[in-house]
N, C-alpha and C positions, 0 to 999 in steps of 0.2 A: 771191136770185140768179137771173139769170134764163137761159133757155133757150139762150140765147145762149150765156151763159158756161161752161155746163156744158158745151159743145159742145168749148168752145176745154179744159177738162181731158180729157174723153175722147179728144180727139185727141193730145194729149201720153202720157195713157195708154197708149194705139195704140200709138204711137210706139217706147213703152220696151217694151210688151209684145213688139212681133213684133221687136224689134232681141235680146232676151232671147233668145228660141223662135229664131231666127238662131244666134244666138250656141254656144246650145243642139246645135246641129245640125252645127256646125261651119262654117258662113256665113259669118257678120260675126264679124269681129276683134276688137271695141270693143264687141261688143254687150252682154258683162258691162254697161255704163256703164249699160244700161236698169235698173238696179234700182235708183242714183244718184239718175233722174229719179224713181222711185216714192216716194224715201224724200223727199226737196222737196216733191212734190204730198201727197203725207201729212201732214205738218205743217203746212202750207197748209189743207187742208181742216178737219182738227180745228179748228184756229184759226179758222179763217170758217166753220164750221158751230155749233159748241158754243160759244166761250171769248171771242168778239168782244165782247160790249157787255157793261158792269158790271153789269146784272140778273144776268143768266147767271153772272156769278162769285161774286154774292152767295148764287146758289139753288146752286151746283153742286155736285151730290154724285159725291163718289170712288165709291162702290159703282153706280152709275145709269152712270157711265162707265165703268167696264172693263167692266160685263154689255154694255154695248152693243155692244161693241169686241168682245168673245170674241163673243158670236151672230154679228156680223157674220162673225169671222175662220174660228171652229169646225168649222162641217158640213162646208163642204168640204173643208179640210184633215184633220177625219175620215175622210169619204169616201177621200179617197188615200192613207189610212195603210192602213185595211182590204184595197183592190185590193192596196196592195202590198205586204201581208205575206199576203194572198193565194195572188197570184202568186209571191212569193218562196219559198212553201213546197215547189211542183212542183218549179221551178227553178234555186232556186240552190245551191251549195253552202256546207257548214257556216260556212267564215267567213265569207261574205259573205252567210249572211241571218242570223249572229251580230251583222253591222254592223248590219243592217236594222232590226232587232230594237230595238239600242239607239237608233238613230235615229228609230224611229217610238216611243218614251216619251220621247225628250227633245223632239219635236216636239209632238208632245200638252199638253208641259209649255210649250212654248213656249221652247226652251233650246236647240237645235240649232246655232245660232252658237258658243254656249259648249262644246260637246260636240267642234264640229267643230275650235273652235282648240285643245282639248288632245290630239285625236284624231290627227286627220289633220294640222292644223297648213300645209297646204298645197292652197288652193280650185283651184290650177293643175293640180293633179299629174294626168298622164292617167284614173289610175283614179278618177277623180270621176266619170266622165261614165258608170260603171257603177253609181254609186247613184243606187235610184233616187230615194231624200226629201233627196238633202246640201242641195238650193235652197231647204227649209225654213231654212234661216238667215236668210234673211231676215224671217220672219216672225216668229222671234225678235230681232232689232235693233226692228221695229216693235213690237212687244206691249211690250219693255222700255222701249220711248221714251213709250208711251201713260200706262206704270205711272209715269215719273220726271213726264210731263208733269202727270196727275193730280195726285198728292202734292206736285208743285210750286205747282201750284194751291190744291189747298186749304190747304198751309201761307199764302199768298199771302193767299187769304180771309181765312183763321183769323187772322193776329197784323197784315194789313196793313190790311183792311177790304177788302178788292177794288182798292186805290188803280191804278189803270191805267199811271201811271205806273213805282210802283214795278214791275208784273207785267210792264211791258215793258223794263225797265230790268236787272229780273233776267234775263229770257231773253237780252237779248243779250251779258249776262254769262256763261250757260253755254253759249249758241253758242261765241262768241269763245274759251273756255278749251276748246272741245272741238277747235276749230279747230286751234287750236295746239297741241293734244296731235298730233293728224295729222299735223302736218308736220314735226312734231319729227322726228329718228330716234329709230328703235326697230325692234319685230318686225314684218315684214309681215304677218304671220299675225295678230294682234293687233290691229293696225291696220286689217284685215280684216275680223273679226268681231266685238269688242267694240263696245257701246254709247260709251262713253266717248269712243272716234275713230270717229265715225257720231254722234253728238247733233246735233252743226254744220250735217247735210244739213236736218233736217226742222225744227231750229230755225231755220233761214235762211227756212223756206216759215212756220213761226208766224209771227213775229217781221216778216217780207212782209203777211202778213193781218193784223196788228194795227196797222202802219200804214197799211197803205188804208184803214182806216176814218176817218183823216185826211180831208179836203175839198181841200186844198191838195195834198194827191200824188193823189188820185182824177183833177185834172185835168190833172197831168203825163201819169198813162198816159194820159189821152183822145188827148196828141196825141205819142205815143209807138207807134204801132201798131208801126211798119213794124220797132220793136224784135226785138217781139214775134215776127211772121214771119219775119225775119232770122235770129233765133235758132235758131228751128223748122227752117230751111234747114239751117242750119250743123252742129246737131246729127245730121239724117239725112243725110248728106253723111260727117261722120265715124262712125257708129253702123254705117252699111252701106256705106260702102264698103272692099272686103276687105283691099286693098293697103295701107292707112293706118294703121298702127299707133299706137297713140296710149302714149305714157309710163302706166303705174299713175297716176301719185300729178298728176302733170300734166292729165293725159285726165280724169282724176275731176273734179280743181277746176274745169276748163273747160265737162264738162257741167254741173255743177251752175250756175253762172253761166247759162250758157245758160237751163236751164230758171226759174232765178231772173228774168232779164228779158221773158221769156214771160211767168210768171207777173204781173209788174211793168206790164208794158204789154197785155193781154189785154183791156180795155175799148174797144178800138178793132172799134168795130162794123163799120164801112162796108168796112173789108177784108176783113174775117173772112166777112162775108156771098158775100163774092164768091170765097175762096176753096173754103168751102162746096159752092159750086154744083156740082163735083168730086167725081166718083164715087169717086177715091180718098179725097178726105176726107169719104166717110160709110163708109167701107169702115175708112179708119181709126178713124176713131169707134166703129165697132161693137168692133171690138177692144177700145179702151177700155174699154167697157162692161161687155166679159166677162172684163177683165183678169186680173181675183184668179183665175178658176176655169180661165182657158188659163195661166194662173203655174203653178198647182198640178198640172195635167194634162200640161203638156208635158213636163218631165223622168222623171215616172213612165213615161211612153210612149216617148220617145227611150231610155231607160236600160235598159227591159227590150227594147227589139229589139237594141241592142247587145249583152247579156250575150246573148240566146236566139238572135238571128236571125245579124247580122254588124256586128262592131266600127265598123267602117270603115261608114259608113250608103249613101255612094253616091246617085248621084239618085235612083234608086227609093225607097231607104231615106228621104231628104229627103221626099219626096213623100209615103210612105204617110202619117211620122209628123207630119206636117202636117196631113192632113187627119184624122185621128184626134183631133188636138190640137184642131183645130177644132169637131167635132162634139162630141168630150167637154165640152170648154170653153166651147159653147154649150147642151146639156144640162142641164150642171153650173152654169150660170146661168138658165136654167127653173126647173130643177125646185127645186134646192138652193137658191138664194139669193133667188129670189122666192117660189116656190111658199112653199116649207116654211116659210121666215123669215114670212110674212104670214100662212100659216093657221093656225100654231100659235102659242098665245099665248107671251110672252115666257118664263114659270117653266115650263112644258111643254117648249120649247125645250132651257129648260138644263137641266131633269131628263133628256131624251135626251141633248144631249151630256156631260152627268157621265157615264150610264150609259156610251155608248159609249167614251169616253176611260176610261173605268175596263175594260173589254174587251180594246182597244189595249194599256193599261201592264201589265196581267195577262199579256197573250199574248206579249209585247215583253221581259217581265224572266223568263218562261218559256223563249224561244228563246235571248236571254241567258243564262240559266245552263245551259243544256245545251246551250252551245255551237254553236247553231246546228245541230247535227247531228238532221235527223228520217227521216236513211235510212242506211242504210249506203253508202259511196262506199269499196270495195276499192282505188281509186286512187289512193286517198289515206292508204288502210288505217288507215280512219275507221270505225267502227260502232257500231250505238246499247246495244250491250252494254256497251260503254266509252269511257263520254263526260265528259269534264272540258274546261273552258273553257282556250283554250293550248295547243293538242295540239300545232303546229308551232313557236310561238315559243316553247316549252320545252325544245325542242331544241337551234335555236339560241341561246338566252337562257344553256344550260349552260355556256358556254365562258365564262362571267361570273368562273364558280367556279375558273377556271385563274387569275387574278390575283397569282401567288406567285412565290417566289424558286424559282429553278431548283435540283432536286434536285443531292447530294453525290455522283453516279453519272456511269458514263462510255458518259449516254444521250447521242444529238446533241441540243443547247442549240438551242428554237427558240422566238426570240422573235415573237411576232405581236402589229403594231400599228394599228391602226385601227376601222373599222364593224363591221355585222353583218356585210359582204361578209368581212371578213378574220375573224369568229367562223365563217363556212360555210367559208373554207378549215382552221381547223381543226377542226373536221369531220369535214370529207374527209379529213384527216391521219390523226384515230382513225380512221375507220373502212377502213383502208389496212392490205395488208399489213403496212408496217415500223410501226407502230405506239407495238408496244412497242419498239421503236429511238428512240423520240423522248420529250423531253424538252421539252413546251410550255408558253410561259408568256403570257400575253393581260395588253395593253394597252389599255382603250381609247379610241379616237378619237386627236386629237396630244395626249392629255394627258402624254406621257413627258415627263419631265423627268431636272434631274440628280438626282433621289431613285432611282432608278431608271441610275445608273452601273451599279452591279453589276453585273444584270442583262444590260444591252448589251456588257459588258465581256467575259461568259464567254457572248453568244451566239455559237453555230455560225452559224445563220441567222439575218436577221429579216427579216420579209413584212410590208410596208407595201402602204398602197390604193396601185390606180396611181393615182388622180386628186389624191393626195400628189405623185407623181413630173410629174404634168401642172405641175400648180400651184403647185410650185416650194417644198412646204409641209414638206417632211421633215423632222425638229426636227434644229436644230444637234447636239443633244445625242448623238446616233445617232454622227452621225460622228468628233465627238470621240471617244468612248469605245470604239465599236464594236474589237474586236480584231485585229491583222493574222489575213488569211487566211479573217476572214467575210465572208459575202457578203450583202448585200442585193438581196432580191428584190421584183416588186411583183404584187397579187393584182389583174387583171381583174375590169374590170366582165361583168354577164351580165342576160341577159334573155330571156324565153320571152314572150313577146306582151304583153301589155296585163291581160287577166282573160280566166280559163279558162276561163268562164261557157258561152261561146257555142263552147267545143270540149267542156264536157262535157253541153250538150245535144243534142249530135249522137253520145253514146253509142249511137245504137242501130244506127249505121252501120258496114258492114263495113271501115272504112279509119280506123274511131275512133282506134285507138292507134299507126296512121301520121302523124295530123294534124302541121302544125308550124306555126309560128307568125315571127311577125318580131321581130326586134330593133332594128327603125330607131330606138326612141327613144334607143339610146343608142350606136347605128355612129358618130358622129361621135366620143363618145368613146373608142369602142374604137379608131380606125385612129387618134387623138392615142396613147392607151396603146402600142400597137403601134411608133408611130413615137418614142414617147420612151426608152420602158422597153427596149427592146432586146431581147436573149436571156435576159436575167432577168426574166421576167415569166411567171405564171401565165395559160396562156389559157385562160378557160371557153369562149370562147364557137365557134374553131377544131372542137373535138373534137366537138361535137354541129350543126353547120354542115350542111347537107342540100344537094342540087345546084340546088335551088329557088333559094337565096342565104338560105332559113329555116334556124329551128333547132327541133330537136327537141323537144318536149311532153313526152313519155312516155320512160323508160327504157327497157330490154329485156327488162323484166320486168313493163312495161304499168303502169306508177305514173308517177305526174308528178314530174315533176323538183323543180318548185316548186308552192308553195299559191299562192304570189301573185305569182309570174312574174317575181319578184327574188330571194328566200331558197329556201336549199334544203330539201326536205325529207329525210327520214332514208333514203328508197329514193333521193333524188337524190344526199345526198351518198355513200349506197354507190355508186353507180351510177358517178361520178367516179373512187372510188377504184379503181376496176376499169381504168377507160379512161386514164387520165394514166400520163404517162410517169414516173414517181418514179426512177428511175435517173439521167435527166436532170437534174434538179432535184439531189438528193442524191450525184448521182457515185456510185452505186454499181457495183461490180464482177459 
């Protein structure tokens, strides 16, 4: 391959990296799409470096390729497990270096995709941009692709002889069936992180390279350039610029095509030379180059100034964690991925990273099981005297156990149906004067049905989510059955900022337990609640409202309301029951 060519991948490299680190930072809008172009150029290269001509399939041993593949992938992603579980020891609190914890052993393992789709289940939701390893998912979809590509192969070897044919005939068989899983409906979250919808990208770049070794398509791209740069256009054009929103599932298939006919027509010397001559494209190049180690460096940097410094990054904030990114990310390709990779022989290599990954999963399934908690946070009235894993979702997770038929007593009948939002209103209920006045029974999510008449029949109340009374989603069943004379109410949404990371590193300030925080992710649903739900509605978010237009963090007894700036905690839901109006609600005298 010649110098040339590699020019024209590190530039596509470039490309997806700084549209990533963009994206990362809250830039470009489309710039997720840069991990799209990585997962193309990866399958691509395997293919034209390793698996191209039948010698090579005849010699090709599965254990010789994945060692290659983890040296290559290992030190650095080492590297940024350590920094940040590191750093996350100083700063973060229990559940979130609980997350870290597991993230950094299932990243070690190469598993983080799958971790993240049972986990989080959602790579949008804002509190991502506060971890700081979630972007290791991708280097679980790659390492799993490397593992099926291998064993695809040497099955391939083993019963076909190497026949080229048939090796090319089966990949575009499981491209094609992966494709199709993609666009099928189904989970997004799935769709997202699984190998199985992701195979398609990097087998479109094999499957590319295994025909160009064709004669007959080598002199199509010769006179195909202007494909190629076209492409190249098109894709930074939508990658960066902010206003252009692009479809999920649409924007995906687009870039990847794009990068597909890049790669397709890339032999076109006489342009390539001249665009070259551009100090942007050797600026972009060099990115390229240091791709994998600015991949790995940039969200551990952006993540932790957001939880420590301030959410919101701001130009400054852009800027610092830019050039951070940079220098780590050129460092981290010094020292780490040429030094080290070339002076230490191959079985030295991986006797350090065994050692060190085995450091990582020991300290990772350690901060794991004790919860995350390695200090005490009174704020939380968290401490390391008494630490079991679930300290806040045990709380609310209790109202699981309310799933019964309403007591034979002449307590008031209240039904509650929906989320964990409507498990924190009752809650609030126990932990309320009228208390023992109350008779509750938990439903959850719209699973009421007519198994559940009774129930509806002899409730006094029942508290559905508003975002039921938005969406028009209230089970028929309710209204049928519901009794003259009850009412339905609906439980508000609530929010205390984003992650408390970066208000409980400023503990040590006089105005710490003043702080407040915003709820814009979710004002637009609260003024639809407001404007639907009418006078029956629960408002969390009114009563702890500040003149700022924020909302309150901390109680009046200096505990946080929430762990994680959506559920409550057991001082938030005391805290509620203090401050609401329960007279209102209940009519009483």
């Amino acid at each position: 391959m010649s110098k040339l060519r590699d020019d024209s991948i590190d530039f596509m490299k470039g490309i997806a990296t700084i549209a990533v680190v963009f994206y990362h930072l809250g830039i470009c809008t489309n710039g997720y799409l840069g991990v799209d172009i990585f997962l193309v150029i990866n399958g691509h290269l395997i293919m034209d470096s390793v698996l191209c001509h039948e010698k090579d399939l005849r010699e090709f041993s599965f254990t010789d390729f994945a060692i290659k593949r983890l040296v290559r992938l290992q030190p650095v992603l080492l590297a940024g497990c350590i920094l940040a579980m590191f750093l996350g020891y100083f700063v973060m609190l229990p559940d979130d270096y609980q997350g870290l914890g597991e993230t950094a052993v299932a990243s070690v393992c190469e598993a983080n995709n799958i971790l993240q789709a049972i986990t989080t289940h959602n790579y949008w939701d804002a509190v991502q941009d506060f971890k700081p390893l979630m972007h290791t998912w991708y280097l679980g979809v790659v390492v799993q692709f490397y593992m099926v590509y291998g064993i695809y192969t040497k099955i391939i070897c083993r019963f076909c002889k190497a026949d080229r044919r048939v090796y090319l005939g089966g990949m575009i068989v499981l491209t094609a069936v992966s494709f199709i899983l993609y666009i099928l409906p189904g989970d997004p979250a799935d769709r997202f992180y699984y190998l199985r919808y992701r195979f398609w990208e990097p087998g479109l770049g094999a499957v590319l390279a295994l025909c160009m070794e064709q004669r007959e398509i080598r002199l199509v791209c010769n006179s195909a350039g202007k494909i190629a740069y076209g492409s190249a256009i098109v894709m930074m054009v939508l990658l960066f610029l902010p206003l252009c929103g692009l479809p999920k599932t649409g924007g995906l298939i687009f870039v990847v095509c794009c990068t597909f006919s890049f790669l397709f027509a890339r032999n076109h010397c006489e342009k390539q030379k001249r665009i070259g001559a551009g100090g942007g494209y050797v600026f972009v190049c060099k990115a390229g180059i240091c791709s994998y180690s600015i991949y790995i460096w940039h969200q551990i940097i952006i993540a932790f100034y957001r939880y420590c410094i301030d959410g919101n990054l701001g130009i400054a904030g852009c800027v610092l964690c830019t050039v951070l990114t940079v220098i780590m990310g050129t460092v981290s390709y010094v020292l780490i991925e040429k030094r080290l990779t070339s002076r230490l022989k191959s079985m030295s290599l991986i006797a350090l990273c065994i050692s060190i990954s085995g450091m990582i999963l020991g300290s990772g399934m350690y901060v794991y099981l004790k919860g995350g908690v390695m200090r005490n946070v009174p704020e939380l009235d968290v401490f390391i005297s008494d630490v079991h894993r679930g300290m806040h979702s045990a709380y609310n997770d209790r109202v699981y156990a309310m799933d019964v038929e309403f007591s034979e007593d002449d307590r008031i009948k209240v039904l509650a149906v929906g989320n964990s939002f409507v498990r924190d209103w009752c809650n609030v209920l126990m932990e309320s004067d009228i208390a023992a006045k109350l008779d509750i029974s938990y439903v959850y999510g719209s699973a009421i049905n007519e198994e559940y008449a009774c129930r509806i029949a002899r409730a006094d109340y029942i508290f559905v989510n508003g975002s039921m009374v938005c969406e028009d989603k209230i089970p028929e069943c309710i209204e049928e059955h519901m009794a003259n004379g009850a009412e339905i109410w609906s439980v508000g949404t609530k929010c205390y900022g984003v992650s408390n990371g970066n208000i409980y590193n400023r503990r040590y300030r006089e105005e710490y337990l003043q702080m407040t925080a915003s709820y814009a992710d979710v004002s637009g649903q609260y003024q639809e609640e407001l404007r639907l739900c009418g006078e029956r509605y629960v408002d969390f978010i009114k009563p702890v409202l500040q003149q700022d237009g924020r909302v309150r963090v901390f109680t009046d007894t200096g505990k946080f309301i929430s762990q994680d700036c959506r559920h409550l905690t057991k001082a938030g839901a005391q805290y509620y029951a203090r401050i609401l109006d329960f007279d209102r609600i209940f009519r009483r005298e």
